[in-house]
C-alpha positions as YAML, in Angstrom:
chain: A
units: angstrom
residues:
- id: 1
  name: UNK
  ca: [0.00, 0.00, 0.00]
- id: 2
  name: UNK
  ca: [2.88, 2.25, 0.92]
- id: 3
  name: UNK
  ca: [4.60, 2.13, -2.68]
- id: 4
  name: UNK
  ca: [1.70, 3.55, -4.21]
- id: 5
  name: UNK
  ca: [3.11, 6.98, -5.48]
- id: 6
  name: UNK
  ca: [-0.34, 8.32, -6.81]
- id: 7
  name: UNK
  ca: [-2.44, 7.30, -3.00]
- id: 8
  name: UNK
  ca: [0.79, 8.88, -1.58]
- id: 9
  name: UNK
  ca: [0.21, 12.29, -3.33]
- id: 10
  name: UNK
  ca: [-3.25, 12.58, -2.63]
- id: 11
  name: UNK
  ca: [-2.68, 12.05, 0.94]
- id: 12
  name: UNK
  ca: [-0.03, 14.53, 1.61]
- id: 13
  name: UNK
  ca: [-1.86, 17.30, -0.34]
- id: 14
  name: UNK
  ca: [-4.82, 16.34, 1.50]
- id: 15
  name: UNK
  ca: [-2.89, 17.62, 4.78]
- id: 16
  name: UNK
  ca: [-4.81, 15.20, 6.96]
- id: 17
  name: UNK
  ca: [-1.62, 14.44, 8.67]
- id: 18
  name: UNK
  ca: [1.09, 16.82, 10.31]
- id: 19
  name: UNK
  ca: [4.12, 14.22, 8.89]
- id: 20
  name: UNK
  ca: [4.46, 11.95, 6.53]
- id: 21
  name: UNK
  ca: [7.26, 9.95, 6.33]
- id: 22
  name: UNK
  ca: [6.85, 6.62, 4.28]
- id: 23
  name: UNK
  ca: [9.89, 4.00, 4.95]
- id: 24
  name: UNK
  ca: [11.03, 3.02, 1.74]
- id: 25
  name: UNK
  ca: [11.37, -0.55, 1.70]
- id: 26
  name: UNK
  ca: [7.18, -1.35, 2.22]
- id: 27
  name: UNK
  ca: [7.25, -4.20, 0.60]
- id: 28
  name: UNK
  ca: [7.84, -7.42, 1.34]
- id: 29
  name: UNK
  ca: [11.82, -7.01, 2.04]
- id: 30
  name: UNK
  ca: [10.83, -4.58, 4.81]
- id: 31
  name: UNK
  ca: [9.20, -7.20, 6.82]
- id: 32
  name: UNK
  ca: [12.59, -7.10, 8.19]
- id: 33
  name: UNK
  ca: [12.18, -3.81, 9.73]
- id: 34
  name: UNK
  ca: [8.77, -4.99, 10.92]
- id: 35
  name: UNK
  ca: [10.12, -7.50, 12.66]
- id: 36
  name: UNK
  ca: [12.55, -5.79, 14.71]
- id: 37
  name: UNK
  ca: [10.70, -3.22, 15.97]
- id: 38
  name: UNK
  ca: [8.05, -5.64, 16.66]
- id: 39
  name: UNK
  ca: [11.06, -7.24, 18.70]
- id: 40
  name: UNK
  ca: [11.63, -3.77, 20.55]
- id: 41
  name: UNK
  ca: [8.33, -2.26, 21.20]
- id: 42
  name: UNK
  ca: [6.76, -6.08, 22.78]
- id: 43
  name: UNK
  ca: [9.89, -7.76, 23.59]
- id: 44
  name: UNK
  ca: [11.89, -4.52, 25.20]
- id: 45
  name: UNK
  ca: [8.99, -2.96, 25.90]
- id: 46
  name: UNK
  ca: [10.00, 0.24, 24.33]
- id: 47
  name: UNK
  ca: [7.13, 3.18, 23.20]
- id: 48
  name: UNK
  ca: [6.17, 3.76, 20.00]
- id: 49
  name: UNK
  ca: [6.13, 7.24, 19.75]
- id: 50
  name: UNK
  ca: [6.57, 9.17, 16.42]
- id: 51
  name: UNK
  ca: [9.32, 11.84, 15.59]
- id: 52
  name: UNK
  ca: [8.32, 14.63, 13.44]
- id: 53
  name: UNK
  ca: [9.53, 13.95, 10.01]
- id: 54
  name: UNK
  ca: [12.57, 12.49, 10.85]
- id: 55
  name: UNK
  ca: [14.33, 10.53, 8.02]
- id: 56
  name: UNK
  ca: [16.89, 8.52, 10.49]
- id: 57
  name: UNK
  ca: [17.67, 5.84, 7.49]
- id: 58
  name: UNK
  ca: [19.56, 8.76, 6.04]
- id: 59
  name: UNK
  ca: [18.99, 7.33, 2.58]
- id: 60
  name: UNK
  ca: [18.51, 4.03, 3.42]
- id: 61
  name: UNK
  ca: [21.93, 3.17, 1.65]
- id: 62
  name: UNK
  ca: [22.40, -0.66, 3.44]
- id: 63
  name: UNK
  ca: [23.26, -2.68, 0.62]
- id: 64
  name: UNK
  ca: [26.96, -3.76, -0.94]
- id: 65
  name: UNK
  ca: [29.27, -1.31, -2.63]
- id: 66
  name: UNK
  ca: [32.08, -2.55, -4.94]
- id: 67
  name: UNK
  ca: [35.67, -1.38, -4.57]
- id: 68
  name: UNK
  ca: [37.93, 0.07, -7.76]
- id: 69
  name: UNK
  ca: [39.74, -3.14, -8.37]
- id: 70
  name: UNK
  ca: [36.56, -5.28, -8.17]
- id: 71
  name: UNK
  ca: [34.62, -2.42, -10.74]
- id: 72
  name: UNK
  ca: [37.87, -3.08, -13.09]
- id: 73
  name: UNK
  ca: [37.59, -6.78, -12.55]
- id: 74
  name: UNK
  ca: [33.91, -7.47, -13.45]
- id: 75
  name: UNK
  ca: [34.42, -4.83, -16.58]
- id: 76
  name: UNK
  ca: [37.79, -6.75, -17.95]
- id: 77
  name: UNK
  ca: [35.84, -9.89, -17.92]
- id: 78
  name: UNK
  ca: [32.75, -8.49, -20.09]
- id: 79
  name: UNK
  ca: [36.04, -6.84, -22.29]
- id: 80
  name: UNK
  ca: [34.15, -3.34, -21.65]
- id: 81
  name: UNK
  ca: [36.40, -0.08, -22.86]
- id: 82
  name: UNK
  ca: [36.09, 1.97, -19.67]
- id: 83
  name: UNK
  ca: [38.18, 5.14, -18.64]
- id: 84
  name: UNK
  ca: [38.85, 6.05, -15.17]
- id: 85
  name: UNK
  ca: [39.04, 9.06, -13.73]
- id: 86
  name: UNK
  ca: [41.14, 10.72, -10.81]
- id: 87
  name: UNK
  ca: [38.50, 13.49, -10.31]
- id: 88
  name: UNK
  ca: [35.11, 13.19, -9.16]
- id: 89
  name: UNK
  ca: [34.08, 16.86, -11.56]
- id: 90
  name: UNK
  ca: [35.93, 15.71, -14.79]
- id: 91
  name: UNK
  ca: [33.64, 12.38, -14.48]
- id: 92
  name: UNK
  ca: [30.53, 14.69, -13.78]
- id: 93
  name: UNK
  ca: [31.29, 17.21, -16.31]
- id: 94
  name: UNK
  ca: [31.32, 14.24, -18.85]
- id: 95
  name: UNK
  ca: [28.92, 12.56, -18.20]
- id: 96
  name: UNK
  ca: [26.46, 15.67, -17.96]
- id: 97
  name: UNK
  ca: [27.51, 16.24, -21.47]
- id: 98
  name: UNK
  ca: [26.52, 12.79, -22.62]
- id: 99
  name: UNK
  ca: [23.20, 13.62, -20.97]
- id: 100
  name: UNK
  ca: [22.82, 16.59, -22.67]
- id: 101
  name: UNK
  ca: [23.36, 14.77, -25.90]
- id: 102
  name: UNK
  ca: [20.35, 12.24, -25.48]
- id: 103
  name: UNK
  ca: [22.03, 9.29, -23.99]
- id: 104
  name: UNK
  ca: [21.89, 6.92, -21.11]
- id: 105
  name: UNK
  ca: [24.34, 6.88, -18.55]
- id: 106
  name: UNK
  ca: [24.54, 3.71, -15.71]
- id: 107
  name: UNK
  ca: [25.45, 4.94, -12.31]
- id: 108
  name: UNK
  ca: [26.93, 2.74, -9.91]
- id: 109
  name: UNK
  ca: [28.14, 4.46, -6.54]
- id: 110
  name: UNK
  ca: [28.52, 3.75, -2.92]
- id: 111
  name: UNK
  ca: [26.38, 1.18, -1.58]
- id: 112
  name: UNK
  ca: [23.02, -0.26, -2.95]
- id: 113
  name: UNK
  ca: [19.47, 0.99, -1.85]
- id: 114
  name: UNK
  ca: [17.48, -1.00, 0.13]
- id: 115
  name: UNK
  ca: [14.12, -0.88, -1.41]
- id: 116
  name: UNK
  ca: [12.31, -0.84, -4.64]
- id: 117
  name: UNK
  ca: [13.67, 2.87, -5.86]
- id: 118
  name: UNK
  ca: [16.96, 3.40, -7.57]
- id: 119
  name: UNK
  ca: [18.18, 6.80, -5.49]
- id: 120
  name: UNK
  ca: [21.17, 7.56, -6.99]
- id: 121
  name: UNK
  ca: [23.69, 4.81, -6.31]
- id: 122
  name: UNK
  ca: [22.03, 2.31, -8.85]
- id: 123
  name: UNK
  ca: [20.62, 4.51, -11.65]
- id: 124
  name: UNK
  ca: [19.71, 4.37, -14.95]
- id: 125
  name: UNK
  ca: [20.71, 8.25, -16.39]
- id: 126
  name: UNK
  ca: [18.71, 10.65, -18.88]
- id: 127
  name: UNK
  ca: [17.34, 13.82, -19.51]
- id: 128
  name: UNK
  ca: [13.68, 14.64, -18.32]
- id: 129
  name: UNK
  ca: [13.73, 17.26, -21.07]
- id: 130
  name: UNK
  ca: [14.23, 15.15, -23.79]
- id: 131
  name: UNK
  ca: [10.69, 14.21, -25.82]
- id: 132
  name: UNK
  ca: [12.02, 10.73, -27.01]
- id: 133
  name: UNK
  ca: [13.70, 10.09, -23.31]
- id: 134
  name: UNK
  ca: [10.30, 8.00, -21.81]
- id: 135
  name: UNK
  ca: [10.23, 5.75, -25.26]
- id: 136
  name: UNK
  ca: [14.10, 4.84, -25.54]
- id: 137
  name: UNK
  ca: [14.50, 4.21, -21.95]
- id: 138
  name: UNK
  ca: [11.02, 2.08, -21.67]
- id: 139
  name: UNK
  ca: [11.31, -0.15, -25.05]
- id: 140
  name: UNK
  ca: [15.23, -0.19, -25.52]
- id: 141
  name: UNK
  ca: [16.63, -0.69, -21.98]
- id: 142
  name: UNK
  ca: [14.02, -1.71, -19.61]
- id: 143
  name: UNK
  ca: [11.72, -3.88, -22.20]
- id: 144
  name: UNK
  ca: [8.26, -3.22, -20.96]
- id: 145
  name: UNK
  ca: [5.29, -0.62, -22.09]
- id: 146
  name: UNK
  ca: [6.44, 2.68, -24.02]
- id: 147
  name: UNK
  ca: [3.82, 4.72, -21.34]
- id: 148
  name: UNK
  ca: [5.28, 3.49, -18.12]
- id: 149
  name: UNK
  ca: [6.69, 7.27, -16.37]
- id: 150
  name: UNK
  ca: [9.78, 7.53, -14.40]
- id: 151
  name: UNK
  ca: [11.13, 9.30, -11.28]
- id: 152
  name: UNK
  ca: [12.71, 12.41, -11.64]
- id: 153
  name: UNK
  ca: [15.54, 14.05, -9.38]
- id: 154
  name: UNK
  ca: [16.16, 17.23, -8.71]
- id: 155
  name: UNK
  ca: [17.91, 19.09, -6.18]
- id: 156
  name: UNK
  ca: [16.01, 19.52, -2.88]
- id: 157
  name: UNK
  ca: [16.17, 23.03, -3.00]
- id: 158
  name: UNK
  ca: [15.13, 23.41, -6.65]
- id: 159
  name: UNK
  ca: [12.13, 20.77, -6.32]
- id: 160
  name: UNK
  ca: [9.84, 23.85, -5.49]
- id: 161
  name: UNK
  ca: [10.82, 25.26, -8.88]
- id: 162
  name: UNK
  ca: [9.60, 22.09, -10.76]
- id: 163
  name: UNK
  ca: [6.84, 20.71, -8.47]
- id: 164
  name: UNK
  ca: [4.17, 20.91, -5.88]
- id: 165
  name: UNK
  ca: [5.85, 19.63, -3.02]
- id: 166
  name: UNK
  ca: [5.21, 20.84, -0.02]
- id: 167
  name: UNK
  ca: [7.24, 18.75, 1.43]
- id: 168
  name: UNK
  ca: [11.01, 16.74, 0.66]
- id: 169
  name: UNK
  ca: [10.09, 13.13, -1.15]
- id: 170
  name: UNK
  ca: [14.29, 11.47, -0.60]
- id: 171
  name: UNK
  ca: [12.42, 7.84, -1.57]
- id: 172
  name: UNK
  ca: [10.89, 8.61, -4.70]
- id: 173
  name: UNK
  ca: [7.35, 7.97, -3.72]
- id: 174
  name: UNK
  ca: [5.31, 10.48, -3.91]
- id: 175
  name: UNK
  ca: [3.79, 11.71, -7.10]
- id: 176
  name: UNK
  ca: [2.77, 15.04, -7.62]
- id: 177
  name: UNK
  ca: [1.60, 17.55, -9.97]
- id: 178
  name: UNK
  ca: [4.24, 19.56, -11.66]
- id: 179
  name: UNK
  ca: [4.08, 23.48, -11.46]
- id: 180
  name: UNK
  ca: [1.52, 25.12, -14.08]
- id: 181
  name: UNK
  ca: [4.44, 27.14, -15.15]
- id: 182
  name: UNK
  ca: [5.91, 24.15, -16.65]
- id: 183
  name: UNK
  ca: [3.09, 22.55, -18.21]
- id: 184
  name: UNK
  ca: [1.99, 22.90, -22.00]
- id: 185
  name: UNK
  ca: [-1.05, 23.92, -22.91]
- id: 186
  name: UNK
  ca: [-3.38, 21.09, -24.36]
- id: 187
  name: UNK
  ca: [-4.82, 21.23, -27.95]
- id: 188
  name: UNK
  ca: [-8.09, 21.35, -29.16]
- id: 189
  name: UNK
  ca: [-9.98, 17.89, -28.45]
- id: 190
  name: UNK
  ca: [-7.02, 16.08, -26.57]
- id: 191
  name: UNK
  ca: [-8.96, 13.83, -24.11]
- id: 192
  name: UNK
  ca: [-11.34, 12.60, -27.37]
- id: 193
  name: UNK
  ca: [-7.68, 11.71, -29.01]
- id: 194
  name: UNK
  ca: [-6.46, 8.03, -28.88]
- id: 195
  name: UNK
  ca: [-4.52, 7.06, -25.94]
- id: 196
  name: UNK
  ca: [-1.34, 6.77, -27.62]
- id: 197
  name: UNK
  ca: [-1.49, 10.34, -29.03]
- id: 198
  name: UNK
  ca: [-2.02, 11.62, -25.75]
- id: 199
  name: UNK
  ca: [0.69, 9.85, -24.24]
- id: 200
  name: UNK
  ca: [3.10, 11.28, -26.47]
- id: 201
  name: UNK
  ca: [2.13, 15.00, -26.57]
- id: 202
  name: UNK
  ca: [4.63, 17.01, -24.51]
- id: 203
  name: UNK
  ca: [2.36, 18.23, -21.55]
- id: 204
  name: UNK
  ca: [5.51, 20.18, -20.41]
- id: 205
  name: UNK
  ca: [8.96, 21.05, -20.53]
- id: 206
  name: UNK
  ca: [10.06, 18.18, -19.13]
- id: 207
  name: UNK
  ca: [8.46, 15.93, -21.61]
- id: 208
  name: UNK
  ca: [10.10, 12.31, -19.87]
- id: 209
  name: UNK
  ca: [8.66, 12.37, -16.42]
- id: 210
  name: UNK
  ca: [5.53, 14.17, -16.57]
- id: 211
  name: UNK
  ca: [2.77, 11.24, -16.94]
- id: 212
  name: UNK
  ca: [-0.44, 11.31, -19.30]
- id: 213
  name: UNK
  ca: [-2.70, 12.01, -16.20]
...
């Protein structure tokens, strides 16, 4: 119930609650989590008593990371051509460009999330502005339906900029409308329009993560 994005929205903007904070493994891995504070609220006896919007997991960054000689290890044995680079900016730099030019970039760093959501440490890369972005990265890496949307990510202190957030979303599970100074206006007749063509017509400037609805 937790992972679903859209209920998520609708109950934070419907401000029934002070908080929300939504833990971002609520599925069936974070049974785990269930389980041990099960242990320490009946077992230890402890209170459960709620902090005001407190993200403790602090990303909720648990899983393996990979050291430089095991990164060059896996990639010699695929023969990948790879580059590495002594500064963190020159890699940035690059790889913004390729961004910038319409491709995908993979990004591996630190260690793995613990959940469902790819937060930055195991990403697939590409540019919410570009129209064909949704398409490519739907039918030619992830092989399933051209209309599924993506996540976007944004600086916390620019997400005001881009959408109606009243609050920070670190998990990727809210969704939320974007600002109307972003959107595209519609054209004559677009809801009578086959779904296809509506799916496709850029509602705003960032084409690849703003949904049909």
């Amino acid at each position: 119930m937790a992972l679903n994005c859209v209920a998520n929205g609708k109950l934070l903007h419907s401000k029934i609650f002070d908080n929300m904070w939504i833990q971002p493994a609520a599925g069936d891995a974070g049974g785990a989590v269930g389980a041990a504070y099960a242990t320490w609220h009946i077992h230890d006896k402890q209170p459960r008593t709620p902090v005001k919007c407190s993200d403790a997991m602090s990303g909720s960054y648990l899983g393996p990371e990979f050291t430089d000689k095991e990164a060059r290890r896996a990639l010699d044995a695929k023969g990948a051509k790879y580059r590495y680079y002594d500064q963190f900016d020159d890699l940035t730099r690059d790889v913004a460009d390729i961004l910038a030019d319409g491709k995908l970039v993979g990004w591996v760093q630190g260690r793995m999330e613990f959940g469902p959501r790819s937060l930055g440490c195991r990403s697939i890369l590409g540019d919410a502005r570009n129209a064909e972005m949704q398409k490519k990265m739907n039918l030619k890496i992830k092989y399933r339906e051209g209309f599924r949307p993506f996540a976007p990510s944004v600086m916390e202190e620019h997400a005001t900029d881009y959408f109606d957030l009243p609050c920070p979303s670190p998990y990727m599970l809210i969704v939320t409308p974007i600002q109307e100074s972003r959107k595209n206006p519609l054209p004559p007749g677009y809801h009578e329009l086959p779904l296809m063509q509506r799916l496709y017509h850029l509602r705003s400037d960032l084409p690849a993560i703003t949904h049909v609805d």
